[in-house]
C-alpha positions in Angstrom: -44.7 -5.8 -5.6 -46.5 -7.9 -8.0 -45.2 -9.4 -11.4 -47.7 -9.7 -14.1 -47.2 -12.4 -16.9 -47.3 -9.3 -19.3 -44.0 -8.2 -17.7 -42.3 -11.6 -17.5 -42.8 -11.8 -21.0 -41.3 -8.8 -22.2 -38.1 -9.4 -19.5 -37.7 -12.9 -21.7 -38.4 -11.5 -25.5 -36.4 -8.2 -24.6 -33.4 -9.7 -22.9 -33.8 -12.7 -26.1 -33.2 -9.5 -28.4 -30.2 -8.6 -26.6 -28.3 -11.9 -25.8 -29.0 -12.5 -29.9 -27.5 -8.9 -30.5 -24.7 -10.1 -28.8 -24.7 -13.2 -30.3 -24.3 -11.8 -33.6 -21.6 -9.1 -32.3 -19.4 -12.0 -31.1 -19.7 -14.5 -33.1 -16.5 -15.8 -34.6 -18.1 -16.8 -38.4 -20.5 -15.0 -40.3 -22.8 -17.3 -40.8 -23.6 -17.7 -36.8 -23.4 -14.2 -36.9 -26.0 -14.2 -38.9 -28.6 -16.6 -37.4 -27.5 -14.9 -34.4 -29.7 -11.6 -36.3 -32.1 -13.8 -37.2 -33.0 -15.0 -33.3 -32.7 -11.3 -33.0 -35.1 -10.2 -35.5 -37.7 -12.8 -34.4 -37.4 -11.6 -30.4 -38.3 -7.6 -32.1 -41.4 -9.0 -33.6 -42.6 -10.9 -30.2 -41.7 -7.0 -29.1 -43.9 -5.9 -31.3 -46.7 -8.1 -31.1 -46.8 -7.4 -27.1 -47.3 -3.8 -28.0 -50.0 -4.7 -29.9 -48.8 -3.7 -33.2 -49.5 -6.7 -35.5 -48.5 -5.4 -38.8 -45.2 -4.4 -38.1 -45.0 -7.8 -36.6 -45.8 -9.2 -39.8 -43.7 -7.3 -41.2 -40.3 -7.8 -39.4 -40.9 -11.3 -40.0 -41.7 -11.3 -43.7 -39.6 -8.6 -44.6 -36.3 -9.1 -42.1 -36.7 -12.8 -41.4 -38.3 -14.0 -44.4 -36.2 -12.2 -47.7 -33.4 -10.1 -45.9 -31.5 -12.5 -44.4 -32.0 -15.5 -46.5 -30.2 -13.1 -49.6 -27.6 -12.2 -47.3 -27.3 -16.3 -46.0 -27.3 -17.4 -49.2 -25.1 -14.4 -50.3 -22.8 -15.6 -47.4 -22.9 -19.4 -48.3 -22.4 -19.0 -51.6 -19.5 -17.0 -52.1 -17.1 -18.3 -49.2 -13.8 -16.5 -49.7 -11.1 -14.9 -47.1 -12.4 -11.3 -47.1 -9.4 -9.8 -44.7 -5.7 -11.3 -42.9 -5.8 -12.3 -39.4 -3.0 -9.6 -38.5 -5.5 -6.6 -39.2 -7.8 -7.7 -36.9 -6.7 -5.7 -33.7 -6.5 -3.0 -35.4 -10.3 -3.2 -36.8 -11.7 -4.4 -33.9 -10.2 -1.0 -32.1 -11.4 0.9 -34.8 -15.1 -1.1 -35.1 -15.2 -0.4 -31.4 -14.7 3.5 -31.6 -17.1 3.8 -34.6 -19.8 1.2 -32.9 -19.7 3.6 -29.4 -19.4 6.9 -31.9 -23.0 5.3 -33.6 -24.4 4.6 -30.1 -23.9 8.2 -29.0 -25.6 9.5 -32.2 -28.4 7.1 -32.0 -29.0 8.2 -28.1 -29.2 11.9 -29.4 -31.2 11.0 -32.3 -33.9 9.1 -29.5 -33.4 11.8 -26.8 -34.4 14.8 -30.2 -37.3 12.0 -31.0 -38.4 11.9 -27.3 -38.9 15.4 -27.1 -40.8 16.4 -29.9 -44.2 17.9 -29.6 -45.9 14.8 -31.3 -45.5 13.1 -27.9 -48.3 15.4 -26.4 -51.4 13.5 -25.6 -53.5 16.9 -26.4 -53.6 17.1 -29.9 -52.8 13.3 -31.1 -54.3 11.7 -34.1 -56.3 8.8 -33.9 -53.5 6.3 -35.5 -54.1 4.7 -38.4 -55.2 1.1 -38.4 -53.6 -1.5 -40.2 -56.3 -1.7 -43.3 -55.7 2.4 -43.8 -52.1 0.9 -43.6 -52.5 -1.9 -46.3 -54.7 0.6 -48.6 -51.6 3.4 -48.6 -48.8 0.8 -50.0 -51.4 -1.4 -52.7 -53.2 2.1 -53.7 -50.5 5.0 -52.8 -47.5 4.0 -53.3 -47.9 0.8 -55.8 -45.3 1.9 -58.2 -42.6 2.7 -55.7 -43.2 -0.3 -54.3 -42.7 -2.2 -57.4 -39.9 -0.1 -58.6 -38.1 -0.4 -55.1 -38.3 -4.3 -55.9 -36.8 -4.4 -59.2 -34.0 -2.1 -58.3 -33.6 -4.7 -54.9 -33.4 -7.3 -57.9 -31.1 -5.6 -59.9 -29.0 -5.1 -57.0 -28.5 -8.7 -56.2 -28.1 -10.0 -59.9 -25.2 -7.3 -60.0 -23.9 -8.3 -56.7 -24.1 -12.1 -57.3 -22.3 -11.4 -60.4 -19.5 -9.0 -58.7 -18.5 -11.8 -55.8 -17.6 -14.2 -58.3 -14.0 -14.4 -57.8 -11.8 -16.9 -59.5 -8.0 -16.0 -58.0 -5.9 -18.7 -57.8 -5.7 -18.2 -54.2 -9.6 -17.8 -53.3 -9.9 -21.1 -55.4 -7.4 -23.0 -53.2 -8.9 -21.8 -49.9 -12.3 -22.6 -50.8 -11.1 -26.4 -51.8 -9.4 -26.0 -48.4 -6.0 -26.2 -49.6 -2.8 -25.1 -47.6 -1.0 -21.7 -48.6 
């Protein structure tokens, strides 16, 4: 049986994706949690680069690594406050765990229904579009969703920035570190 570097590639950037899925599953504070989605996000785009789709490789990177995340590490760093008590934890993680298998089971019924539509048929495909058809749909098409889609992603953040401000007496003396 013979390996090809192809294969050995995708074993590395696939099983990257997952240990950094797990990464960000396990870790203990958000923000490694979140660096953790980061690694995982960038192993995806080596995914899709190997399948030779360059665009959405672009855009996992821009889009994902590039503005997703850094909002969501800066929202994260900049508003450092206790958001639960220790003693619910057992009970959350029971429940996180019965919800995260429940969404598994949907999303491997979802893929299975995806799998066996009749677009799959090699008969009557489409030529796919290329990546300039791509790039001429969302400047030409769909311009003003686009832009609309960005204000209402800035008006989300001003309002959310402006919601996590939280000035309780006892947010204030954990974030200066101080004992209860």
């Amino acid at each position: 049986m013979a390996i090809d570097f192809e294969t050995v590639i995708f074993v590395i950037v696939s099983g990257a994706a997952v240990i950094g899925a797990l990464g960000c599953v396990f870790s203990a504070r958000v923000a490694h949690s979140l660096l953790w989605l980061m690694f995982t996000f960038f192993a995806v785009a080596g995914a899709f680069l190997m399948a030779s789709a360059e665009m959405l490789s672009a855009i996992q990177i821009l889009v994902y690594l590039g503005s997703v995340m850094l909002v969501v590490q800066f929202g994260v760093m900049l508003t450092r406050r206790r958001i639960q008590d220790v003693e619910s934890l057992p009970t959350l993680n029971a429940l996180s765990a019965v919800s995260g298998l429940g969404v598994f089971a949907f999303i491997l019924a979802l893929l299975r229904g995806v799998m066996e539509h009749s677009m799959w048929d090699t008969e009557a495909a489409p030529s796919p579009p290329t990546t300039l058809e791509f790039a001429d749909s969302i400047f030409n098409d769909w311009t003003m969703a686009t832009i609309i889609l960005g204000a209402l992603l800035a008006m989300a953040m001003i309002g959310a920035s402006y919601l996590v401000r939280d000035e309780r007496l006892i947010n204030l003396l954990w974030d200066m570190g101080a004992e209860e």
